[in-house]
ZAMARGU-4260 file (C-alpha; in steps of 0.2 Angstrom, whole numbers, plus 5000, padded with zeros to 4 digits):
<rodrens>
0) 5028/5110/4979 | 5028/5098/4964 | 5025/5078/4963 | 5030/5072/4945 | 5032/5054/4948
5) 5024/5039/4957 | 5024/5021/4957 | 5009/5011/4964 | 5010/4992/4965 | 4996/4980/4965
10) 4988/4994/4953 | 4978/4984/4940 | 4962/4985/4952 | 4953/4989/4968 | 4960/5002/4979
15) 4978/5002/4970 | 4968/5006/4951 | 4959/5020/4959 | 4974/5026/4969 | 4984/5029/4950
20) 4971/5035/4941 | 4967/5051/4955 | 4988/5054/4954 | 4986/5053/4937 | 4971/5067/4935
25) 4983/5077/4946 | 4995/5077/4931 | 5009/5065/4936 | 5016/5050/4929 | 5011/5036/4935
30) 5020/5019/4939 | 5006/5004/4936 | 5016/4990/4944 | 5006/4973/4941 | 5011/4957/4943
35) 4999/4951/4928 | 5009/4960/4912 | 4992/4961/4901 | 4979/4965/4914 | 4991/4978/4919
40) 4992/4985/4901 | 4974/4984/4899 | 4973/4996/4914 | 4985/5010/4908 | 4976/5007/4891
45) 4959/5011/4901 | 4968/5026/4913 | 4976/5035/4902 | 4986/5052/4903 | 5004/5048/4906
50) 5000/5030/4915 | 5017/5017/4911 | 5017/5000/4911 | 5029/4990/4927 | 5030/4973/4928
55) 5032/4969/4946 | 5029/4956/4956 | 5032/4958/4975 | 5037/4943/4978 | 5052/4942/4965
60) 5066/4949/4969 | 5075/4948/4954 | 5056/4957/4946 | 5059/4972/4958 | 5078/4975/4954
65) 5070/4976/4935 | 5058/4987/4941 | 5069/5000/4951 | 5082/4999/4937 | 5067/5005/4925
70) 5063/5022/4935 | 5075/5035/4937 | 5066/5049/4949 | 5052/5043/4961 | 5043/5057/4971
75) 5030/5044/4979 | 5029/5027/4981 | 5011/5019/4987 | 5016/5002/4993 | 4997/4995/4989
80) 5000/4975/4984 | 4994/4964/4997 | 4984/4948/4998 | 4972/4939/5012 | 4975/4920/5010
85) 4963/4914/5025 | 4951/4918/5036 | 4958/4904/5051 | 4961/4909/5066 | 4981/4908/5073
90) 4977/4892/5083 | 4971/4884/5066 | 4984/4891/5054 | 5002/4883/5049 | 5018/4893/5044
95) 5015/4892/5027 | 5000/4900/5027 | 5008/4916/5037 | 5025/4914/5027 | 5014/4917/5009
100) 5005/4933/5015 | 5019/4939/5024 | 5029/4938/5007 | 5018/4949/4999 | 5013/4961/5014
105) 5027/4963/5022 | 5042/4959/5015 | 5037/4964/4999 | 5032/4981/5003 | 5052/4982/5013
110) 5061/4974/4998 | 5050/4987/4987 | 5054/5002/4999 | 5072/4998/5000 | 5074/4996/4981
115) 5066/5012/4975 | 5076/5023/4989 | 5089/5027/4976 | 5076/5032/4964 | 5066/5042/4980
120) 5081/5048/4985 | 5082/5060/4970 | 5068/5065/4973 | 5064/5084/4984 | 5049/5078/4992
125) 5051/5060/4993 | 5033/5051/5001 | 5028/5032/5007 | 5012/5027/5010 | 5009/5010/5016
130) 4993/5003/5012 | 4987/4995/5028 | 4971/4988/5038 | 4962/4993/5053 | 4963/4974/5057
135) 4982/4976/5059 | 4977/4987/5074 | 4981/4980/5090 | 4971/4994/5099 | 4957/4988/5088
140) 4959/4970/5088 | 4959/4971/5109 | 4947/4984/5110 | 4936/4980/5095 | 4931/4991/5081
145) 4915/4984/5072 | 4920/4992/5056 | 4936/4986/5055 | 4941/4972/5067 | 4937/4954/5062
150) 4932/4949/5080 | 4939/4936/5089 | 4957/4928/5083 | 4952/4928/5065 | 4961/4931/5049
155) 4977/4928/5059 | 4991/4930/5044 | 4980/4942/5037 | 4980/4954/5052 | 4998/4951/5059
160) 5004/4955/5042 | 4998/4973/5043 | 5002/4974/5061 | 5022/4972/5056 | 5017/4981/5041
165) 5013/4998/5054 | 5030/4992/5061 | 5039/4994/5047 | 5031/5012/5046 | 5036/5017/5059
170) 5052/5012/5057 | 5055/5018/5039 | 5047/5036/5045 | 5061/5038/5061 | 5078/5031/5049
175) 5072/5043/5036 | 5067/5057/5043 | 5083/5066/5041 | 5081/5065/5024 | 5065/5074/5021
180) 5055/5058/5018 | 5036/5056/5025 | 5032/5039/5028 | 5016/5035/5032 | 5001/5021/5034
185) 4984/5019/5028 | 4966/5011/5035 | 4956/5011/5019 | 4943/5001/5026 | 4932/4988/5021
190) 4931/4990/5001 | 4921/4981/4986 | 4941/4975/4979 | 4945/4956/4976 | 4954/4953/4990
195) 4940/4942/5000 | 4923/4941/4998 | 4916/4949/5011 | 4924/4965/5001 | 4918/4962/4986
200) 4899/4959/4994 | 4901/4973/5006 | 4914/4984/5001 | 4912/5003/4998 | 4918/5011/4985
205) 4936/5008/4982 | 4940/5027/4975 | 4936/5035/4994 | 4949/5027/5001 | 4962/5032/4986
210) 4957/5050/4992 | 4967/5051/5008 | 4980/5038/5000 | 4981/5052/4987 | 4983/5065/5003
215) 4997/5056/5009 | 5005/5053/4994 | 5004/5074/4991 | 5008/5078/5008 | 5016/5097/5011
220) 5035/5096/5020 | 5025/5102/5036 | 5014/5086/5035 | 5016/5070/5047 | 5026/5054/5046
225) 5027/5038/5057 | 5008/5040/5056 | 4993/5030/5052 | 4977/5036/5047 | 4960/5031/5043
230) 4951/5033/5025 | 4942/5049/5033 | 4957/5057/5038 | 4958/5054/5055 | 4970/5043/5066
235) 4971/5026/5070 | 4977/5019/5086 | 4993/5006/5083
</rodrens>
């Protein structure tokens, strides 16, 4: 089975960087999708092989019609872009603060998904992968998992963003189905990215977590969907 195209957004760093450049050293083209037009460039100048420049900006509808107009035939799109705006617990946090990270991670990654379906559409082996949090776990969050879990009601916006974002999964995986799509989510764990600073102090290394990414991005017709999956492979409790 063959992959020829992908398109990764939020790719000009951390997780999303390394998650297009092993697609790439697997010989496909490679969809950069950055907001930031010439940090964006500067990584498809550093990545190499057949990386391509897309401006895309998550939030912007009319930048993800561009986008989708610009790629003919996806075979994998890696819903990456995402943002954690606070740490404040849901007691201490307003609307607007949930309504900004919801816009990128959540429905950014629909109105992304939804616009690239004609493009995935063409393709034999279409894949989703939705890059999530263990945080967004409710199993977790009730029950918690030290490596993933805040603790407590913290990061509020942050952690019910991913939460919906598995919703959506799922949801995407069962409409789908029928048409050959696997749709899936990622726990990439706790790594050295931008996104707060806890990460960047103590992060792992962003490329093991681009691995299984990479897995479910490659994933045979046989392979799961609806699912959501940890960095090393195994399954993560909704």
């Amino acid at each position: 089975m063959r992959h020829s195209t992908a398109l990764v957004t939020g790719a000009n760093k951390g997780i999303g960087k390394e998650i297009a450049r092993q697609l790439l050293s697997t010989g496909m083209t490679v969809h950069l999708g950055s907001r930031d037009e010439e940090r964006g460039r500067r990584t498809v100048e550093e990545l190499g092989g057949d990386a391509r420049l897309v401006r895309l900006d998550v939030t912007d509808s009319a930048s993800i019609a561009e986008a989708a107009g610009a790629v003919g035939t996806l075979d994998v799109l890696v819903n990456n872009a995402g943002i954690s705006d606070s740490f404040a617990e849901a007691p201490e946090s307003g609307a607007e603060e949930f309504r900004r990270v919801y816009e990128t991670n959540v429905f950014g990654a629909l109105e992304v998904t939804n616009a690239f379906l004609p493009a995935l559409r063409r393709s034999e082996h279409p894949r989703v992968v939705n890059v999530s949090s263990g945080t967004g776990s409710l199993t977790w969050s009730t029950d918690i998992n030290p490596q993933f879990a805040t603790g407590g009601g913290g990061a509020a916006a942050y952690r019910s963003s991913k939460a919906a974002l598995n919703a959506l999964t799922v949801l995407h995986a069962q409409s789908l189905a029928g048409e050959g799509f696997k749709v899936n989510a990622l726990a990439p764990g706790l790594r050295a990215t931008e996104l707060n600073a806890r990460a960047a102090r103590d992060g792992g290394d962003p490329g093991e977590a681009a691995e299984q990414a990479v897995r479910l991005a490659l994933l045979d017709d046989d392979g799961p969907s609806g699912q959501f999956f940890s960095w090393d492979g195994t399954s993560v409790p909704w």
